[in-house]
DRENTORKOL-3810 file (N, C-alpha, C; in nm, 4 decimals):
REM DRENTORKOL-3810
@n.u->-1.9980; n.v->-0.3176; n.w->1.2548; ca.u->-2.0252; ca.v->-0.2601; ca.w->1.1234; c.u->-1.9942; c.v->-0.3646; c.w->1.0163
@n.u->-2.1415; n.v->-0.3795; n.w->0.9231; ca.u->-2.0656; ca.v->-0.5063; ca.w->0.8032; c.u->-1.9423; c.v->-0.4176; c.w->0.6986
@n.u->-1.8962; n.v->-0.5659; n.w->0.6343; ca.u->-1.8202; ca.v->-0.5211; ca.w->0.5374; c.u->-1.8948; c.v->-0.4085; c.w->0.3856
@n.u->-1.8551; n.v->-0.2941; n.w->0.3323; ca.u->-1.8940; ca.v->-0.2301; ca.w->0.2733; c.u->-1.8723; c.v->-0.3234; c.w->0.1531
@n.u->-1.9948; n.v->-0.2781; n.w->0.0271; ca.u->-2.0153; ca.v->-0.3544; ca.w->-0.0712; c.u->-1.9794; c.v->-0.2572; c.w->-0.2183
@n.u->-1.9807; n.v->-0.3188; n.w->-0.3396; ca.u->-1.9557; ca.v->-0.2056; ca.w->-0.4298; c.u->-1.7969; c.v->-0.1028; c.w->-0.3888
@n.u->-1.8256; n.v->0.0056; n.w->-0.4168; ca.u->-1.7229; ca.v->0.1279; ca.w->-0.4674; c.u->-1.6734; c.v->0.1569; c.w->-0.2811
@n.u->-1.5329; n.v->0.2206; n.w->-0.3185; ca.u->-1.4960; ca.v->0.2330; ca.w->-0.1677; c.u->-1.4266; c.v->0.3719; c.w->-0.2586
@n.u->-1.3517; n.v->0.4643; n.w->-0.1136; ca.u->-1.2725; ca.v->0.5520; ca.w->-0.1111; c.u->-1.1846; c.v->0.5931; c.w->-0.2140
@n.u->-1.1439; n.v->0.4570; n.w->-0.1636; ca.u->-0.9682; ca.v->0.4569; ca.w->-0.1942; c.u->-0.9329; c.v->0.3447; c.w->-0.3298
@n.u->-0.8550; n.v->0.3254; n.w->-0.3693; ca.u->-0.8087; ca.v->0.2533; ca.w->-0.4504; c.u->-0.7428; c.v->0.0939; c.w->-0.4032
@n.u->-0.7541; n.v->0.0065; n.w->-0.4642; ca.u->-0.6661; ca.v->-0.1057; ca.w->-0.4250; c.u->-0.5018; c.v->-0.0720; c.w->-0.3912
@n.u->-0.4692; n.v->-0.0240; n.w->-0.5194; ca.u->-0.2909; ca.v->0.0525; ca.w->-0.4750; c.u->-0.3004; c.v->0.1201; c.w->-0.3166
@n.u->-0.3797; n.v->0.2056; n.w->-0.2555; ca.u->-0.3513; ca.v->0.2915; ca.w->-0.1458; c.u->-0.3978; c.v->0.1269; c.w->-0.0858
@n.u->-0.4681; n.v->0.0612; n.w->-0.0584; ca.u->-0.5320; ca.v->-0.0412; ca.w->0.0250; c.u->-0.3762; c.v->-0.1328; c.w->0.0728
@n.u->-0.3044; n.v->-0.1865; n.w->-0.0910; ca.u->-0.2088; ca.v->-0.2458; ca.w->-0.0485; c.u->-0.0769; c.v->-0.1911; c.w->0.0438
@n.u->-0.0293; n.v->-0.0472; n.w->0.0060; ca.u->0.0323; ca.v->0.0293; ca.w->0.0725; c.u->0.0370; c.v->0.0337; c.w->0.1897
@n.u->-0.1216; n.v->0.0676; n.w->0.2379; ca.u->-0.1562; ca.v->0.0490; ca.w->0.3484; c.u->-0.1109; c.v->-0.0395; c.w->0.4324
@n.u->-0.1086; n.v->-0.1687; n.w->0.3592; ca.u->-0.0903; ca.v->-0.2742; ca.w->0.4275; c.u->0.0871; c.v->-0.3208; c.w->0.4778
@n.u->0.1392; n.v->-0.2451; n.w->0.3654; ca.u->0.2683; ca.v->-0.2394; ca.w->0.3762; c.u->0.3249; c.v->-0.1237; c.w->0.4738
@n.u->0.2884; n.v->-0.0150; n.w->0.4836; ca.u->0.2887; ca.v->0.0488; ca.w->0.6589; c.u->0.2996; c.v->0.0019; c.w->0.7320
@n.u->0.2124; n.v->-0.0862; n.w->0.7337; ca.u->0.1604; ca.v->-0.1723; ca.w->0.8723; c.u->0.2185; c.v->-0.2268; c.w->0.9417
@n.u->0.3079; n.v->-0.3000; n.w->0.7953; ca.u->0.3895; ca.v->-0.4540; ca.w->0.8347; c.u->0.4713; c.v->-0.4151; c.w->0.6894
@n.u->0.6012; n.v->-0.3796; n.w->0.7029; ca.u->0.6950; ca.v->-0.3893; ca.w->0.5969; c.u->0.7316; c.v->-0.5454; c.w->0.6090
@n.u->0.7266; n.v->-0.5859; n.w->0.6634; ca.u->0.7453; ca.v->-0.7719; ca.w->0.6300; c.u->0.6623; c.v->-0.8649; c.w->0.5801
@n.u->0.5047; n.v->-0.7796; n.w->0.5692; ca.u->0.3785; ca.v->-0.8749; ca.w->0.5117; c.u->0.4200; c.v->-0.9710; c.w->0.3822
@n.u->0.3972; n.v->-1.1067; n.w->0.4280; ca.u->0.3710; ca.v->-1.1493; ca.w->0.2736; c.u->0.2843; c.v->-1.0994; c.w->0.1944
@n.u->0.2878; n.v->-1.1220; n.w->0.0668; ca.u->0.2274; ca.v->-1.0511; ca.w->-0.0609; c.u->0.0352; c.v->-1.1405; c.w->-0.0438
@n.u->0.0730; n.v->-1.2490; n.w->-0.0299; ca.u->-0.0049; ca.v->-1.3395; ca.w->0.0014; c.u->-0.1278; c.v->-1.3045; c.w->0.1078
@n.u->-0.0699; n.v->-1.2622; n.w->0.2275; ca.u->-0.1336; ca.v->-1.1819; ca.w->0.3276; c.u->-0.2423; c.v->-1.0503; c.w->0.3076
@n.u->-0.1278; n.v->-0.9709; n.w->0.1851; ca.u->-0.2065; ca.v->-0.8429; ca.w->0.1792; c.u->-0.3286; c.v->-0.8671; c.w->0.0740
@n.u->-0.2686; n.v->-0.9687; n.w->-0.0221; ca.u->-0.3814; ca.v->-1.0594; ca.w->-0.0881; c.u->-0.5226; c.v->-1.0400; c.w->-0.0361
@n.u->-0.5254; n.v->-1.1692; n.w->0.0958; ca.u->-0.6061; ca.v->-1.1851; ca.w->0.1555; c.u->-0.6375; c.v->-1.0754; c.w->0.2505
@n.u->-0.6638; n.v->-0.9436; n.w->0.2637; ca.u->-0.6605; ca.v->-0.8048; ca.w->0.3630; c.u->-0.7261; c.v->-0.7627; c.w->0.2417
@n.u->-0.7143; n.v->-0.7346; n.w->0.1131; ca.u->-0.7640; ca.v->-0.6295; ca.w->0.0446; c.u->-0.8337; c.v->-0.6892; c.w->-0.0610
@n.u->-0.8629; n.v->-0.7813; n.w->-0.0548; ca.u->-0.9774; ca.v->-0.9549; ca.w->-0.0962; c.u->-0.9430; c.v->-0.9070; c.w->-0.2678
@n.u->-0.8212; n.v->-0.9009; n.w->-0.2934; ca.u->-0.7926; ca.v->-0.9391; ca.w->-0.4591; c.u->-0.6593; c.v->-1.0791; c.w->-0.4907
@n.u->-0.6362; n.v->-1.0772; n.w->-0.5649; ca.u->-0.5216; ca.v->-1.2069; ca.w->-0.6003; c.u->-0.4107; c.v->-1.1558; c.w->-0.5293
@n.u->-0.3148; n.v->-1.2425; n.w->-0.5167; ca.u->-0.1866; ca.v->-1.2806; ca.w->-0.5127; c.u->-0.1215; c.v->-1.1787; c.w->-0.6168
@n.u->-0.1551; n.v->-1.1997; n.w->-0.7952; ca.u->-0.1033; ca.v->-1.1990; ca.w->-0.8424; c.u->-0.1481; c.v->-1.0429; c.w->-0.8681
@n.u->-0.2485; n.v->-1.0422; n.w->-0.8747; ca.u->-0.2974; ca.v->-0.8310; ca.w->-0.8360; c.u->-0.2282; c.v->-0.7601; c.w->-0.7412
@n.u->-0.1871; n.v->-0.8635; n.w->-0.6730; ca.u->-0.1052; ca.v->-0.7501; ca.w->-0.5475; c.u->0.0327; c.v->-0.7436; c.w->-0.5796
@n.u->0.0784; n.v->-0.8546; n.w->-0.6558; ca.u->0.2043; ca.v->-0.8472; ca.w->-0.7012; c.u->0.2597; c.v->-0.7008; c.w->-0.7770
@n.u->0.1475; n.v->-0.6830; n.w->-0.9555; ca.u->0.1294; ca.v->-0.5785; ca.w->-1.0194; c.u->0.1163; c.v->-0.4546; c.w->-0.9229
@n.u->0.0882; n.v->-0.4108; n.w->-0.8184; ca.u->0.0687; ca.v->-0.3267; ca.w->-0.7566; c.u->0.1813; c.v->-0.2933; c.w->-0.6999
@n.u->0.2364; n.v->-0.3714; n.w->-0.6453; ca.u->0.3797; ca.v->-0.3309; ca.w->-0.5890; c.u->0.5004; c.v->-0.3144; c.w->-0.6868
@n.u->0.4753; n.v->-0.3260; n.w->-0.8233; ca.u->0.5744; ca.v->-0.3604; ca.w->-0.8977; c.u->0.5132; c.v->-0.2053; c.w->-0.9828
@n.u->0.4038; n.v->-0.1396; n.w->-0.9829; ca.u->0.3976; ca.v->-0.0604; ca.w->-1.0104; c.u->0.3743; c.v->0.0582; c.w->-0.9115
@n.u->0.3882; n.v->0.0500; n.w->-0.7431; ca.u->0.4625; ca.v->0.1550; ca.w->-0.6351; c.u->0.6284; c.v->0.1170; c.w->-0.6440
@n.u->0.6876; n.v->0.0453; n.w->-0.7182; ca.u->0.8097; ca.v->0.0154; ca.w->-0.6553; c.u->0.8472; c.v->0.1087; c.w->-0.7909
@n.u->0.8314; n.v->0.0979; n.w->-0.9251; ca.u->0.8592; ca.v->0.1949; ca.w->-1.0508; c.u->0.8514; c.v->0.3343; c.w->-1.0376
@n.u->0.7400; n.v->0.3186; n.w->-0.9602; ca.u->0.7002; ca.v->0.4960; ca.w->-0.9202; c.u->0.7704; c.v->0.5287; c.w->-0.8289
@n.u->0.8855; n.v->0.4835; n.w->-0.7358; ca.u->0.9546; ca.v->0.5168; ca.w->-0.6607; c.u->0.8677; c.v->0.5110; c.w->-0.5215
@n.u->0.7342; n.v->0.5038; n.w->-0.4833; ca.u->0.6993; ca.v->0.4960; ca.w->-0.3799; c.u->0.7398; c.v->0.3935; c.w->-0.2703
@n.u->0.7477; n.v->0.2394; n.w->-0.3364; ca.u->0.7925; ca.v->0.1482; ca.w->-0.2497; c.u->0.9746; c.v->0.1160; c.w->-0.3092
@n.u->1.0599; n.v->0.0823; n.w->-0.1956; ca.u->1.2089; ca.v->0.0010; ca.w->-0.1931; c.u->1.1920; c.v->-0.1484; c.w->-0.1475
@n.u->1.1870; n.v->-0.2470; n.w->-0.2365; ca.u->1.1709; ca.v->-0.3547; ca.w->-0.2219; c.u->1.3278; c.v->-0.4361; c.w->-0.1891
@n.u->1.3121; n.v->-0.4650; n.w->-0.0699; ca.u->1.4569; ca.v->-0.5605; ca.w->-0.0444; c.u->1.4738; c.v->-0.6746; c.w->0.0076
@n.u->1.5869; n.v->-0.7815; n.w->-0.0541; ca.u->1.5339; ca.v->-0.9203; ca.w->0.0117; c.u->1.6346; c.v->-0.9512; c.w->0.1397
@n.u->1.5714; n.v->-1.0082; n.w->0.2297; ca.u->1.6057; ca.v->-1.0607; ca.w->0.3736; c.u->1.5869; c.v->-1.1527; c.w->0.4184
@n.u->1.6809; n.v->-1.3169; n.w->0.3415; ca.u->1.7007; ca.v->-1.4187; ca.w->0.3091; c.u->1.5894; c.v->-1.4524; c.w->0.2174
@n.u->1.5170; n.v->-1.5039; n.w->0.2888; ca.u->1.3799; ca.v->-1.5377; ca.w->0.2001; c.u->1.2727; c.v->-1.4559; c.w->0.1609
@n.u->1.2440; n.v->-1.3385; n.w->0.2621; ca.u->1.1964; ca.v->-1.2761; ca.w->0.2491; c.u->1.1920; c.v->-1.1405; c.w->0.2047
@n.u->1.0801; n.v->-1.0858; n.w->0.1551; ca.u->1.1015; ca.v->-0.9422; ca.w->0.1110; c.u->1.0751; c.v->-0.8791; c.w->0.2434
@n.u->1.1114; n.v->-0.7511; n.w->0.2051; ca.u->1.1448; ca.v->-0.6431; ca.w->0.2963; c.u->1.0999; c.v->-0.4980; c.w->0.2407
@n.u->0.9813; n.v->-0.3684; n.w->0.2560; ca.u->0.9611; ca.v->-0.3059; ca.w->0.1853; c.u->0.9872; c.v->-0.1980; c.w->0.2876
@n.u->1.0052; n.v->-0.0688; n.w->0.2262; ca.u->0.9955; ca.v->0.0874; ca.w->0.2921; c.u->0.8959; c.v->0.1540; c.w->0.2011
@n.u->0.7981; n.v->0.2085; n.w->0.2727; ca.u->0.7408; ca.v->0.3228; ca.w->0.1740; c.u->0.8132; c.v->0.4501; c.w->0.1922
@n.u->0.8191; n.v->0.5095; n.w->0.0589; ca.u->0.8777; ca.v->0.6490; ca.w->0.0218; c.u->0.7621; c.v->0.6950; c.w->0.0510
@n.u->0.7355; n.v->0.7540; n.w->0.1823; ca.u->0.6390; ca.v->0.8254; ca.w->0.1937; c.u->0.6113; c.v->0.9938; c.w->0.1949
@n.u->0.7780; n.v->1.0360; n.w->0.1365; ca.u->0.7475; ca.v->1.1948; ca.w->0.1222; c.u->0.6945; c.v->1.2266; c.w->-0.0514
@n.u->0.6650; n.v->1.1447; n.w->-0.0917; ca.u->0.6606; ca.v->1.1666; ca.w->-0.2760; c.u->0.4581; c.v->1.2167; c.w->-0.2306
@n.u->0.4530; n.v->1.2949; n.w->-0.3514; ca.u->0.3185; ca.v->1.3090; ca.w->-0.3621; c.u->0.1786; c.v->1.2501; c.w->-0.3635
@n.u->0.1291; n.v->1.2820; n.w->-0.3608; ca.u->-0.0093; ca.v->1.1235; ca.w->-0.4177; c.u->-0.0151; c.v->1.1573; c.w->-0.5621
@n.u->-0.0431; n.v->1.0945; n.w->-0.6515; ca.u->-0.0565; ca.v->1.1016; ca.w->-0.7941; c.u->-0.1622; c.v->1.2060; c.w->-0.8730
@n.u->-0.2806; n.v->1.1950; n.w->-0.8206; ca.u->-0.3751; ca.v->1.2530; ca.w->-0.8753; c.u->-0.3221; c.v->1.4205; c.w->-0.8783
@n.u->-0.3960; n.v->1.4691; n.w->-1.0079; ca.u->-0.3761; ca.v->1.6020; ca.w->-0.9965; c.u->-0.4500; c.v->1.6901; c.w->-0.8726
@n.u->-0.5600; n.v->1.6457; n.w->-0.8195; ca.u->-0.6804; ca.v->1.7066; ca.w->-0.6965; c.u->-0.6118; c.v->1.6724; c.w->-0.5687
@n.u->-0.5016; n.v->1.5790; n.w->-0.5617; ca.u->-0.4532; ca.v->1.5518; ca.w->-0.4543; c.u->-0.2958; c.v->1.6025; c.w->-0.4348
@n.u->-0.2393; n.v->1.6049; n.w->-0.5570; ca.u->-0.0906; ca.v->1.6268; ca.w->-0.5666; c.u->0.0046; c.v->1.7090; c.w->-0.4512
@n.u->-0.0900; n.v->1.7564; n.w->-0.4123; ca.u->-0.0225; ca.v->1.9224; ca.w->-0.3019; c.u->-0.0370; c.v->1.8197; c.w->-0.1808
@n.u->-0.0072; n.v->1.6940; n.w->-0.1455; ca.u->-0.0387; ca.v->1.6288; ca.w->-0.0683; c.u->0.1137; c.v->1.4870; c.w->-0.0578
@n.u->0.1525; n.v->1.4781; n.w->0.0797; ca.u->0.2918; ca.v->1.3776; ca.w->0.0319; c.u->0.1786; c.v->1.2317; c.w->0.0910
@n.u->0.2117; n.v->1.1430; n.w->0.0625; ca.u->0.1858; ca.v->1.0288; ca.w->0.0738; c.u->0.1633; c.v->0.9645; c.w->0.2172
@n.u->0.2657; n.v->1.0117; n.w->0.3086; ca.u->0.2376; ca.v->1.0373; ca.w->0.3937; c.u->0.1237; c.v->1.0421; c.w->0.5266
@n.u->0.1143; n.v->1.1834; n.w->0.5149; ca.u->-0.0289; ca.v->1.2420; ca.w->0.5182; c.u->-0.1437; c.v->1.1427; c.w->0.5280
@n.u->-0.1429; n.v->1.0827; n.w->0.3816; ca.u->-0.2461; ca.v->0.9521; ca.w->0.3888; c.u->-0.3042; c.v->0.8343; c.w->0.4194
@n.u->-0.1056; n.v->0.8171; n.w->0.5083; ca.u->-0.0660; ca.v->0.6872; ca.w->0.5984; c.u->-0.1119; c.v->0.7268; c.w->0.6964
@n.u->-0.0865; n.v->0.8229; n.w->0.7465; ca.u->-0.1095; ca.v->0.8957; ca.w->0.8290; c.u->-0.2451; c.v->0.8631; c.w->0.9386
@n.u->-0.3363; n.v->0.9312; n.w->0.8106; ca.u->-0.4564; ca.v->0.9392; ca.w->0.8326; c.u->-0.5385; c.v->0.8010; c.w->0.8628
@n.u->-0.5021; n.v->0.7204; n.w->0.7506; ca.u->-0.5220; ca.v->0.5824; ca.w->0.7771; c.u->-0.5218; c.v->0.4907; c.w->0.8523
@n.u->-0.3862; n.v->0.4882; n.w->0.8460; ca.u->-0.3290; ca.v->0.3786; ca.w->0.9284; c.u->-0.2782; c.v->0.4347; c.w->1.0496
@n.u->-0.2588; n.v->0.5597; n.w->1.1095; ca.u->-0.1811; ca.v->0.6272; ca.w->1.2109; c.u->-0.1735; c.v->0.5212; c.w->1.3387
@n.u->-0.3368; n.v->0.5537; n.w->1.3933; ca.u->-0.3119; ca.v->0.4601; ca.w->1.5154; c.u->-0.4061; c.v->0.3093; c.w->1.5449
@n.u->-0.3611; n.v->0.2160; n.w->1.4128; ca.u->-0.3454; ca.v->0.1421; ca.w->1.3964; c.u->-0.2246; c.v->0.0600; c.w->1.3773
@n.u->-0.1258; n.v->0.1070; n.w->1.4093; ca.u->0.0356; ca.v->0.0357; ca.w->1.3535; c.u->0.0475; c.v->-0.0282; c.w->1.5263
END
């Protein structure tokens, strides 16, 4: 199947998340290159799941170290009745 073009699903924020499921040890750099935006876009993204309480960012010598808070809601009002979870879930389940 090719790569899809234009508009997708999901959002870049759920894309990077995603990626942080996956691999709580990913470089930032990595998920960069996985969800084909900057370095510095993926940075803003985590710095705005880490405000929202979704991500715990911790360092482990050199490296970061993340947990998703995955019982908090999804944001949207159409989705809210929904924990975060759920969406990892669905996603990423049996892919980890």
């Amino acid at each position: 199947m090719s790569e899809p073009t234009g508009w997708t699903f999901l959002t870049n924020h759920a894309h990077v998340l995603f990626c942080i499921a996956r691999d709580p040890e990913v470089r930032l750099r990595d998920v960069a290159a996985k969800v084909a935006i900057t370095e510095r876009a993926v940075q803003r993204i985590v710095t705005d799941l880490e405000t929202q309480g979704y991500l715990t960012v911790s360092k482990e010598g050199r490296r970061n170290r993340y947990q998703v808070n995955d019982d908090l809601p999804l944001r949207h009002l159409v989705e809210r009745h929904v924990a975060v979870k759920a969406l990892i879930d669905l996603v990423v389940g049996g892919q980890e």
